[in-house]
KEKE-3310 file (N, C-alpha, C; in steps of 0.2 Angstrom, whole numbers, plus 5000, padded with zeros to 4 digits):
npx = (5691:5691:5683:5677:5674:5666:5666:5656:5648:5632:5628:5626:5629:5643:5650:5641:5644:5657:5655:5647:5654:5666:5661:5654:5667:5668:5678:5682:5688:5682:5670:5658:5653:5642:5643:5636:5645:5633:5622:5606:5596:5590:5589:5587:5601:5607:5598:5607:5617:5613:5609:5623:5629:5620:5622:5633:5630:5628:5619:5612:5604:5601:5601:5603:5613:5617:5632:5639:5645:5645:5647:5659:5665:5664:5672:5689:5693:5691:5687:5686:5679:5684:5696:5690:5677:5688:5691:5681:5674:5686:5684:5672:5675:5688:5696:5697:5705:5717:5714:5706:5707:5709:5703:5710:5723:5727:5727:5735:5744:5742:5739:5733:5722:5705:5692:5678:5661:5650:5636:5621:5627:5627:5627:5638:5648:5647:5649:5662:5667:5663:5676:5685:5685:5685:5698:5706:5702:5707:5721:5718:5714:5723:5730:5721:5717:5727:5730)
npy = (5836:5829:5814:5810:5795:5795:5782:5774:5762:5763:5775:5787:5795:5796:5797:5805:5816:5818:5820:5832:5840:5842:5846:5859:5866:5871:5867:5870:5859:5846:5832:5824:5810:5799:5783:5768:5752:5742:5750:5754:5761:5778:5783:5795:5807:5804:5813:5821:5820:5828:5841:5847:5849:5858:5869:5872:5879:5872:5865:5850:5837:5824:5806:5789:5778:5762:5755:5753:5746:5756:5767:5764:5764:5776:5785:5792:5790:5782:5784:5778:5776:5768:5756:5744:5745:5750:5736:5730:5736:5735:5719:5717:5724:5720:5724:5738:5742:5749:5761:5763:5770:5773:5785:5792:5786:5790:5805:5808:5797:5788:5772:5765:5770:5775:5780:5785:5778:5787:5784:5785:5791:5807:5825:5832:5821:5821:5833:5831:5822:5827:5837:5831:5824:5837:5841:5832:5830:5844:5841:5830:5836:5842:5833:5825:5835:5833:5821)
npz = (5443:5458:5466:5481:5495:5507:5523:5534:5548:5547:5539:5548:5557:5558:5544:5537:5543:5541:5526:5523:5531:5522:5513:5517:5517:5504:5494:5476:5470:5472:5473:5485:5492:5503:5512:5520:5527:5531:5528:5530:5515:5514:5528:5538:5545:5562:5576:5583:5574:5566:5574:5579:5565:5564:5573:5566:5555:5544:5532:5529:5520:5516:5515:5522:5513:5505:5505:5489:5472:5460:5468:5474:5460:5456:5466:5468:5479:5495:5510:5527:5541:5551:5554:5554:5543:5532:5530:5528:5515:5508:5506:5501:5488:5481:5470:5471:5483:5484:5482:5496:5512:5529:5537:5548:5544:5531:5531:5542:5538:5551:5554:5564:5572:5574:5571:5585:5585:5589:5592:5601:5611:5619:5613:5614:5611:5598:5595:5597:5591:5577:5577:5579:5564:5556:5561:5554:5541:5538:5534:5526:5513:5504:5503:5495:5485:5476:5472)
capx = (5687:5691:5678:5677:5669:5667:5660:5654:5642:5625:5629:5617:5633:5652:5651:5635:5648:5662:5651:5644:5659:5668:5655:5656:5673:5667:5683:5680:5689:5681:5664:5660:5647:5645:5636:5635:5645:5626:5617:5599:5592:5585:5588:5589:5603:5606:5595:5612:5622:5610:5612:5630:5630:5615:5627:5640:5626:5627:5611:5612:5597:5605:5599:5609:5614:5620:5637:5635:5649:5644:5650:5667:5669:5664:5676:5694:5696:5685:5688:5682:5679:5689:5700:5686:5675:5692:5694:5674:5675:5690:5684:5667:5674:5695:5698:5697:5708:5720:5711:5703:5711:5705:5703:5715:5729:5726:5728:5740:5747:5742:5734:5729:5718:5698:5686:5673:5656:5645:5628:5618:5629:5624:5629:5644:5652:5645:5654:5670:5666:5664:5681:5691:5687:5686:5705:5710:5701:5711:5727:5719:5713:5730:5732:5715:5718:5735:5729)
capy = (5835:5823:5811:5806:5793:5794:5778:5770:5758:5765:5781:5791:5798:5799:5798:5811:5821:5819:5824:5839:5844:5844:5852:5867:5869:5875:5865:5867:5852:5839:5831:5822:5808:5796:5779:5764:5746:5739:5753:5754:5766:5781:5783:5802:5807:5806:5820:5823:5825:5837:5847:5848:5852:5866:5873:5875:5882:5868:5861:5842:5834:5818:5802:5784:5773:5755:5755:5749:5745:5760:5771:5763:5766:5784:5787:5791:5788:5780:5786:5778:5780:5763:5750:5739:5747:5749:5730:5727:5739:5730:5714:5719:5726:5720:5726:5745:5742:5751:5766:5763:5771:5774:5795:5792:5783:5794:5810:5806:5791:5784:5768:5761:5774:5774:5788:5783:5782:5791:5784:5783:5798:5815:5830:5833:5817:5822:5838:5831:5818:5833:5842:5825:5823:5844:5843:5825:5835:5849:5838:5827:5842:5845:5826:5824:5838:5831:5814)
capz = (5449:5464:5470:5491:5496:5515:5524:5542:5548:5544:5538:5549:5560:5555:5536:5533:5546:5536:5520:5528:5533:5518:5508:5516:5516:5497:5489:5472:5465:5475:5474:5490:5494:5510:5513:5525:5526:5535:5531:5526:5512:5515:5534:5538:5550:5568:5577:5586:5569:5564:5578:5577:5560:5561:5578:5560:5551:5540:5530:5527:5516:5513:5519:5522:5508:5508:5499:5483:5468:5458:5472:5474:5455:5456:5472:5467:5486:5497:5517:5531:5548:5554:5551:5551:5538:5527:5529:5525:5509:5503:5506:5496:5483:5481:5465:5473:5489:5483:5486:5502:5518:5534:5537:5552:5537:5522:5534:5545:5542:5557:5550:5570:5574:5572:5573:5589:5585:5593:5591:5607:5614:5618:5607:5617:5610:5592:5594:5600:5581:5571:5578:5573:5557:5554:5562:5550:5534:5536:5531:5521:5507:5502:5498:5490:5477:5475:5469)
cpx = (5689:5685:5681:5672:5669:5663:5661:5649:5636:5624:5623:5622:5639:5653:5647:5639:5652:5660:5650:5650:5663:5666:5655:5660:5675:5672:5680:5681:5689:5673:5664:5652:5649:5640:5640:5639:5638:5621:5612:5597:5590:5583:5591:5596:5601:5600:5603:5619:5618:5609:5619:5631:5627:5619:5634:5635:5626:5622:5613:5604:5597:5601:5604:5608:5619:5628:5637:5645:5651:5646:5657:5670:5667:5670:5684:5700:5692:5689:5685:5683:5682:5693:5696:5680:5679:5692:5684:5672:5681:5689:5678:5671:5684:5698:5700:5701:5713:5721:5706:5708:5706:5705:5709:5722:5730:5729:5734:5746:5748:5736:5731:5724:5710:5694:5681:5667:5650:5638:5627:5620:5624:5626:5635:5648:5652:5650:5662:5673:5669:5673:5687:5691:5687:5694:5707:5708:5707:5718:5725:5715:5718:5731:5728:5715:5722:5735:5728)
cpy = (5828:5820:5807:5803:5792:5788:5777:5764:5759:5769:5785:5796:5802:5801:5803:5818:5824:5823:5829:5843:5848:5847:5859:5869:5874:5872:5861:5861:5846:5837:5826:5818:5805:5790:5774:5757:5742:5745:5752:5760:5770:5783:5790:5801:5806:5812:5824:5824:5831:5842:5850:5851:5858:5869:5878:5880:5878:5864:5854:5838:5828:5813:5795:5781:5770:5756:5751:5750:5752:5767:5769:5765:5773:5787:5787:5790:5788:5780:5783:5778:5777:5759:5745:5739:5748:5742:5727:5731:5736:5723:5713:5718:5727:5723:5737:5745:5747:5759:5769:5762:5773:5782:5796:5792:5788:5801:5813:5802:5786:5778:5763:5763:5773:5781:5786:5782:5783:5789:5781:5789:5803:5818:5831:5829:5820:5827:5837:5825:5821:5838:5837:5826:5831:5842:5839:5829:5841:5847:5834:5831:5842:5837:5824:5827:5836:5825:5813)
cpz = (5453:5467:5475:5493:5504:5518:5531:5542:5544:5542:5541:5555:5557:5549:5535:5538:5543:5528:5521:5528:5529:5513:5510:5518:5507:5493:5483:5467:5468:5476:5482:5491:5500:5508:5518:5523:5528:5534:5526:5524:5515:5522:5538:5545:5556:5570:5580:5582:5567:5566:5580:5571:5560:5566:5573:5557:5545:5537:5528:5527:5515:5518:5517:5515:5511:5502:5494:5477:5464:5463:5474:5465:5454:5461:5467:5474:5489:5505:5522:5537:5554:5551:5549:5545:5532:5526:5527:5519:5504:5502:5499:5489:5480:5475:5466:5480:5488:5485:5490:5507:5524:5534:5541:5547:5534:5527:5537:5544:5547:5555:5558:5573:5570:5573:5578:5587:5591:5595:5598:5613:5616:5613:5610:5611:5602:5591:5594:5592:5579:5569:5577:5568:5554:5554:5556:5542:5533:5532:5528:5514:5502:5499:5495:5484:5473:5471:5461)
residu = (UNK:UNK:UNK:UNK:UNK:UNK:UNK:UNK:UNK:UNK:UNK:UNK:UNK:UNK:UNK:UNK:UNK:UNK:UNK:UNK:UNK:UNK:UNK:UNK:UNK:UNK:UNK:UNK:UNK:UNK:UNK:UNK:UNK:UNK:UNK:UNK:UNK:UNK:UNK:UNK:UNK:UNK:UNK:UNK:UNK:UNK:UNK:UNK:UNK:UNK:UNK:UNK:UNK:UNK:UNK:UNK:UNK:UNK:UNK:UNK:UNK:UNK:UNK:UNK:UNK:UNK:UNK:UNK:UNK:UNK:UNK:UNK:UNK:UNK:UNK:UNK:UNK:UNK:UNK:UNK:UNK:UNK:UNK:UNK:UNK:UNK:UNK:UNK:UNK:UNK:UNK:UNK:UNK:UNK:UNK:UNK:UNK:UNK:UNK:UNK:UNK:UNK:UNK:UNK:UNK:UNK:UNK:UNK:UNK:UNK:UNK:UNK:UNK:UNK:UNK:UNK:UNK:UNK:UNK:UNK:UNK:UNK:UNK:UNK:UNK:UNK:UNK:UNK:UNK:UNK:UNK:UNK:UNK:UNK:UNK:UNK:UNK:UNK:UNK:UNK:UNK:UNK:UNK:UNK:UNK:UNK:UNK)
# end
């Protein structure tokens, strides 16, 4: 079993996106959590991921977490959603750099590229989120099982 750990800011957008996403893609050799470099406990989604996501028909129950040590050692790769959240997870917690990429990097190998966030957006912008990281998942599967 593979564990991913997806991360962003506050986790209330991109990472609970990226989670969601990949859950119901059903792959069964991969567990998949998500949480925040700044975020606060407990902080249910966007209204505007969870409209996005229910438009998939996708259920997300989850609420933010603050990135924590015990989730870098469960992670056998930790995913996030810029270069500067890669650079504030490795700084945390350097011992685990190794496997922290950015989604754009790990995917592509495009290590300059960010994922935008959305928060304060419409749904529009959410949707054009969600259809990133769906496209960047799709090619990073195939390296995640592989790992």
């Amino acid at each position: 079993m593979k564990h991913v750990l997806f991360v962003c800011t506050g986790n209330t957008c991109r990472s609970p996106l990226a989670e969601a996403l990949l859950l119901h893609k059903n792959e069964e050799e991969i567990e998949v959590r998500s949480a925040g470099v700044y975020a606060a406990d407990g902080v249910p989604p966007s209204v505007e991921t969870l409209e996005v996501l229910k438009e998939k028909n996708i259920s997300y129950q989850e609420t933010s977490n603050l990135l924590t040590k015990e989730m870098i050692d469960w992670a056998d790769i930790v995913l996030t959603m810029t270069v500067s959240h890669k650079q504030a997870a490795a700084a945390m917690y350097p011992y685990a750099a190794d496997r922290i990429y950015t989604l754009h990097e790990f995917a592509l190998d495009d290590k300059g590229r960010d994922i935008m966030d959305p928060i304060g957006a419409d749904t529009d912008v959410y949707r054009q989120t969600a259809a990133e990281i769906e496209r960047l998942m799709d090619h990073a599967i195939p390296k995640i099982k592989s790992l």
